[in-house]
MDTraj code that builds the backbone (N, CA, C; nanometers):
import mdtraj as md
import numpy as np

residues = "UNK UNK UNK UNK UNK UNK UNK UNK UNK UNK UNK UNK UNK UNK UNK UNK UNK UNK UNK UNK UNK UNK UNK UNK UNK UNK UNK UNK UNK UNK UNK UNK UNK UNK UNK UNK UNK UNK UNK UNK UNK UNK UNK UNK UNK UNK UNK UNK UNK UNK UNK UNK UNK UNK UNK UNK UNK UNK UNK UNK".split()
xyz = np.array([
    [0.0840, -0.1179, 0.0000],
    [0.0000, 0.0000, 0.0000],
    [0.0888, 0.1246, 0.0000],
    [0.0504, 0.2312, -0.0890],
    [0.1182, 0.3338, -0.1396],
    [0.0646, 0.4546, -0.0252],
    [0.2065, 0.5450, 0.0750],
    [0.1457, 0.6158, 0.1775],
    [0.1377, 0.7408, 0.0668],
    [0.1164, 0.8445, 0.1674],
    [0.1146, 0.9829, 0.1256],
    [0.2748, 1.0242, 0.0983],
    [0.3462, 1.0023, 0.1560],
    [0.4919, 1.0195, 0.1763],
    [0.5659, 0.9259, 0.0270],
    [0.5102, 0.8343, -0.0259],
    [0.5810, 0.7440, -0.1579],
    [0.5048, 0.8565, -0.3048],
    [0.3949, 0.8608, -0.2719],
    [0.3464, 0.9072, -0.3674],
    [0.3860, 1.0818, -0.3749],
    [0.4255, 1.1247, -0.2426],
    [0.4881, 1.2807, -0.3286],
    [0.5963, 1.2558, -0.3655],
    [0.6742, 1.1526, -0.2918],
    [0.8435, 1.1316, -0.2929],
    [0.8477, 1.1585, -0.4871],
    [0.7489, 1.0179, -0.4981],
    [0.7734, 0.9575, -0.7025],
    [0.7095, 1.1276, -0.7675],
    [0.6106, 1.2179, -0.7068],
    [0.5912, 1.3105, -0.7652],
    [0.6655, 1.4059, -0.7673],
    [0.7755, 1.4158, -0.6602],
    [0.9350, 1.5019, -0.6972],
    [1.0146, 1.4432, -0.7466],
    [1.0437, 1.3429, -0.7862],
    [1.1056, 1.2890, -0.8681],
    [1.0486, 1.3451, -1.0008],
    [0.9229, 1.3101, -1.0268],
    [0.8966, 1.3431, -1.1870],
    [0.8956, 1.4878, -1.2290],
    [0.8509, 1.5805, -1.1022],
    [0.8427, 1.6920, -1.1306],
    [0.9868, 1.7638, -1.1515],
    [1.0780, 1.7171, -1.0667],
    [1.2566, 1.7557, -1.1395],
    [1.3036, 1.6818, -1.2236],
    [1.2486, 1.5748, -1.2909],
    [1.3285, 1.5589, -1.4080],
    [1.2321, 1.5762, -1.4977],
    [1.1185, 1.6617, -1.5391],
    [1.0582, 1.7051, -1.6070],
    [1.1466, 1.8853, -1.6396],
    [1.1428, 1.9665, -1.5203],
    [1.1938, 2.0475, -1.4929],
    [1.3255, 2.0808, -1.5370],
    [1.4011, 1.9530, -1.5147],
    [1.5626, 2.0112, -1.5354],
    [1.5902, 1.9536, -1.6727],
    [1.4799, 1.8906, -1.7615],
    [1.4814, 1.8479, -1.8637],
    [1.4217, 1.9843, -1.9775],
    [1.3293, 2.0297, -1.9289],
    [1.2682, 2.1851, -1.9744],
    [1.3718, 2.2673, -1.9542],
    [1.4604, 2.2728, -1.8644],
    [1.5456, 2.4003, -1.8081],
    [1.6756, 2.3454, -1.9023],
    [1.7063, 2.2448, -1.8949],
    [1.8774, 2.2177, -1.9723],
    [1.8178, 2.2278, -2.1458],
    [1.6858, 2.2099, -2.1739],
    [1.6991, 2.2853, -2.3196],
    [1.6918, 2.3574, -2.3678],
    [1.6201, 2.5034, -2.2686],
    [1.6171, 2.6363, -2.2975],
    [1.7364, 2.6765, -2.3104],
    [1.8392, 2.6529, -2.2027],
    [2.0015, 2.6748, -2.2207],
    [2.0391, 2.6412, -2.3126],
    [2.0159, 2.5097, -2.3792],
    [2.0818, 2.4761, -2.4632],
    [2.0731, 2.5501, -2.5840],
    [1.9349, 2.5503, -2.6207],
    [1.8537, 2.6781, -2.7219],
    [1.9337, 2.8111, -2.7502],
    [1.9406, 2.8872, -2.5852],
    [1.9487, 2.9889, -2.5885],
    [2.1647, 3.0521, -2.5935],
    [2.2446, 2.9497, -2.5464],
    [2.3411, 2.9212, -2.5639],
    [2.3847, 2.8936, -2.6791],
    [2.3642, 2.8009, -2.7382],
    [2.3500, 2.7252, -2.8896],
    [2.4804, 2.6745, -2.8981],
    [2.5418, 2.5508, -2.9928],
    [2.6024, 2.4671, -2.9775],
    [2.7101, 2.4566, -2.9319],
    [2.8067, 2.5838, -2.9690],
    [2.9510, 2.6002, -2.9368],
    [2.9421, 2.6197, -2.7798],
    [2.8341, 2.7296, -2.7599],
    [2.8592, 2.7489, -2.6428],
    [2.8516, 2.6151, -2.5762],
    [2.7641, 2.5371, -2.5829],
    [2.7470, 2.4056, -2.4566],
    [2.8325, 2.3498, -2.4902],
    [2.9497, 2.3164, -2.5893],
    [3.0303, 2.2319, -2.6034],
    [3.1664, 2.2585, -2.5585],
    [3.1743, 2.4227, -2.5101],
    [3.2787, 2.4996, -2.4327],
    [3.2421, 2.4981, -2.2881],
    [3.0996, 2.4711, -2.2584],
    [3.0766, 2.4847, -2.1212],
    [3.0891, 2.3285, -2.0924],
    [3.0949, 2.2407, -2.1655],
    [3.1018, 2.0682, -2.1232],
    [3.2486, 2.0743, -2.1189],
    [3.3305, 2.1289, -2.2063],
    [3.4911, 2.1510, -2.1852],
    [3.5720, 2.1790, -2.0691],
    [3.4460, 2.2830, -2.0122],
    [3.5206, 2.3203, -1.8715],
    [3.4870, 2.2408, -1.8032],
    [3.3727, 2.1696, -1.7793],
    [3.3250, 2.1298, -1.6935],
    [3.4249, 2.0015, -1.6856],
    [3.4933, 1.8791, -1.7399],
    [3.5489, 1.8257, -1.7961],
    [3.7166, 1.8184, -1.7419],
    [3.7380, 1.9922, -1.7984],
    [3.8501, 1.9883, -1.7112],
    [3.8807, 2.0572, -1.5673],
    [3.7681, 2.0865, -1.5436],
    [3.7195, 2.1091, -1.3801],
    [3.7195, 2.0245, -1.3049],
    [3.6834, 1.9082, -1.3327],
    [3.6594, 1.7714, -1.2924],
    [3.7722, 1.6580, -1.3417],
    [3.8847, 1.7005, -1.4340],
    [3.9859, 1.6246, -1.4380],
    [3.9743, 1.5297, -1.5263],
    [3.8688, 1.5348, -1.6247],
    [3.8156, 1.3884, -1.7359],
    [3.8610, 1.4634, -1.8704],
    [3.9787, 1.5208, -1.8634],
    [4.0022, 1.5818, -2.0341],
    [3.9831, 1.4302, -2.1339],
    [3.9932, 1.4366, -2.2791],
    [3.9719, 1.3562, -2.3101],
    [4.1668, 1.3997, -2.4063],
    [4.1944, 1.3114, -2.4848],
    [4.2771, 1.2954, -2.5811],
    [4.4440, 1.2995, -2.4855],
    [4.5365, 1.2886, -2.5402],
    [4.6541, 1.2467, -2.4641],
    [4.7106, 1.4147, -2.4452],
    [4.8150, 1.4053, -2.3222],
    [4.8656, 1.5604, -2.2503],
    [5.0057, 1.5651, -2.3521],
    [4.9768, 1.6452, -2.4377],
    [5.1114, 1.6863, -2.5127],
    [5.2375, 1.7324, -2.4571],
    [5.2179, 1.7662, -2.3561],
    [5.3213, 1.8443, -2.2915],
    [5.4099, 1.7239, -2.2429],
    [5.3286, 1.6225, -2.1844],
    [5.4316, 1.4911, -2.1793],
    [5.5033, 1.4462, -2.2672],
    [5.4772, 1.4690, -2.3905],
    [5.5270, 1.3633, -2.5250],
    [5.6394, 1.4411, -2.5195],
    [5.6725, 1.5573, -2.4716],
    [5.7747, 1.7002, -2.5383],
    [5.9056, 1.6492, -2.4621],
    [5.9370, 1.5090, -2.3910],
    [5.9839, 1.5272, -2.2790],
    [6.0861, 1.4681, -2.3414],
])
top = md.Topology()
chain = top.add_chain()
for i, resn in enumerate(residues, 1):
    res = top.add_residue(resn, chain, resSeq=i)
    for name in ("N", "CA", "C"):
        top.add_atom(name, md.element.get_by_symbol(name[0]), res)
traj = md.Trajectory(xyz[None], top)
């Protein structure tokens, strides 16, 4: 049996990923491609996941 407490829980669930699904495409829209693909760049190497090999090593 489903309380009051399961059934808002699953209704914040749907209501933020409805939400942040509406909200990350207006950005995306309103940004447009380069930009999100410079803001995934930073984000990327903010977080230490660059992709392709560190040139500066090969120089050695």
């Amino acid at each position: 049996m489903k309380t009051k407490k399961d059934v808002m829980f699953a209704f914040g669930i749907a209501l933020g990923t409805a939400a942040g699904f509406v909200l990350g495409s207006v950005i995306a829209f309103r940004v447009g491609e380069a930009g999100v693909e410079s803001a995934r760049r930073l984000v990327e190497r903010v977080l230490g996941r660059e992709r392709g090999p560190h040139f500066e090593f090969l120089l050695q």
